[in-house]
C-alpha positions as CSV (number, residue, x, y, z in Angstrom):
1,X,76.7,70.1,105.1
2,X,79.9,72.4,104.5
3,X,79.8,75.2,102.0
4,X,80.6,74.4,98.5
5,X,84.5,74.6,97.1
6,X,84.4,78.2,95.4
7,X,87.2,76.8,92.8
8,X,85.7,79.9,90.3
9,X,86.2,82.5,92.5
10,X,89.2,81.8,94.2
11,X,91.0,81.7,90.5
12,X,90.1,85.8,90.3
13,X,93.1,85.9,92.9
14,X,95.5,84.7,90.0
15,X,97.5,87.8,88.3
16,X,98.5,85.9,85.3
17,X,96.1,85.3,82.6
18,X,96.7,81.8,81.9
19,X,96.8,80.7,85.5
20,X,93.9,82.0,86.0
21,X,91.8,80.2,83.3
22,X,93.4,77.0,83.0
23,X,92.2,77.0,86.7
24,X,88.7,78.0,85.4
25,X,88.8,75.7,82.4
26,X,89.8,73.0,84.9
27,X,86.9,73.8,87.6
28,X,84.3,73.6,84.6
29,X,85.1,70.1,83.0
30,X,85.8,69.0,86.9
31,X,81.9,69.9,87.8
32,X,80.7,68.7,83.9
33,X,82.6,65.0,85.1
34,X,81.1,64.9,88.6
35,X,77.6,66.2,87.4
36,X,76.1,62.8,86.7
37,X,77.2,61.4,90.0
38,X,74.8,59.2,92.2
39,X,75.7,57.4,94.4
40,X,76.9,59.4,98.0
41,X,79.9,58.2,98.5
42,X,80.8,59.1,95.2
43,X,79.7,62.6,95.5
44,X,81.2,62.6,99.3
45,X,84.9,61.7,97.3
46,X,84.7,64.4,94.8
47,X,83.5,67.1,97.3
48,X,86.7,66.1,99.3
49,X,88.3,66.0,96.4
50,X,87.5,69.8,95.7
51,X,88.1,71.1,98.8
52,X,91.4,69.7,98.9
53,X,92.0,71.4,94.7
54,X,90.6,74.9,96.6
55,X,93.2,74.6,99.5
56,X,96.1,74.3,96.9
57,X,94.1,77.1,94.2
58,X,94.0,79.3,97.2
59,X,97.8,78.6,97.9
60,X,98.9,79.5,94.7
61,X,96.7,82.7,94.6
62,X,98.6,84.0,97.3
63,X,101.7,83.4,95.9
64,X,100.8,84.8,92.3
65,X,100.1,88.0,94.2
66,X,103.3,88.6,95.1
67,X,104.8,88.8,91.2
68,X,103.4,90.9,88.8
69,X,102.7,90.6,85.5
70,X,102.4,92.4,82.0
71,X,99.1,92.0,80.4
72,X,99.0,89.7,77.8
73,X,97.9,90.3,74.3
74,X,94.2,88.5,75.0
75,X,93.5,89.9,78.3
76,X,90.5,92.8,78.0
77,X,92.0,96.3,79.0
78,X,90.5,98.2,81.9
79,X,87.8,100.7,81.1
80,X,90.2,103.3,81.7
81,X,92.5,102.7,78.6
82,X,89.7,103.0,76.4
């Protein structure tokens, strides 16, 4: 069997805070819906169904990388501004 989507990591490549976890957010209630499947074709669908969400995550992460963004009020601050 392949490797599993990596949805959570690949939403670290997002600059923008609220990209980034309403990625996240989405992931988590996406594997909290498919945790109770059974049957194999069922699980088959929403692994498919994944990798094709990572493709486009991935995507996107490459294009937030090209804008930069101000920090928003609720992101932590680096160590070094402490």
């Amino acid at each position: 069997m392949a490797a599993a989507p990596t949805r959570l990591q690949s939403s670290k490549q997002f600059n923008n805070y609220n990209f980034r976890e309403y990625f996240l957010r989405r992931s988590r209630e996406s594997f909290k819906q498919n945790m109770t499947l059974q049957k194999p074709e069922e699980v088959s669908r929403a692994f498919l169904d994944a990798k094709e969400e990572l493709g486009i995550l991935k995507r996107q992460g490459v294009i937030s990388q090209m804008y930069t963004f101000d920090k928003l009020v609720v992101e932590p601050l680096d160590n070094k501004h402490h």
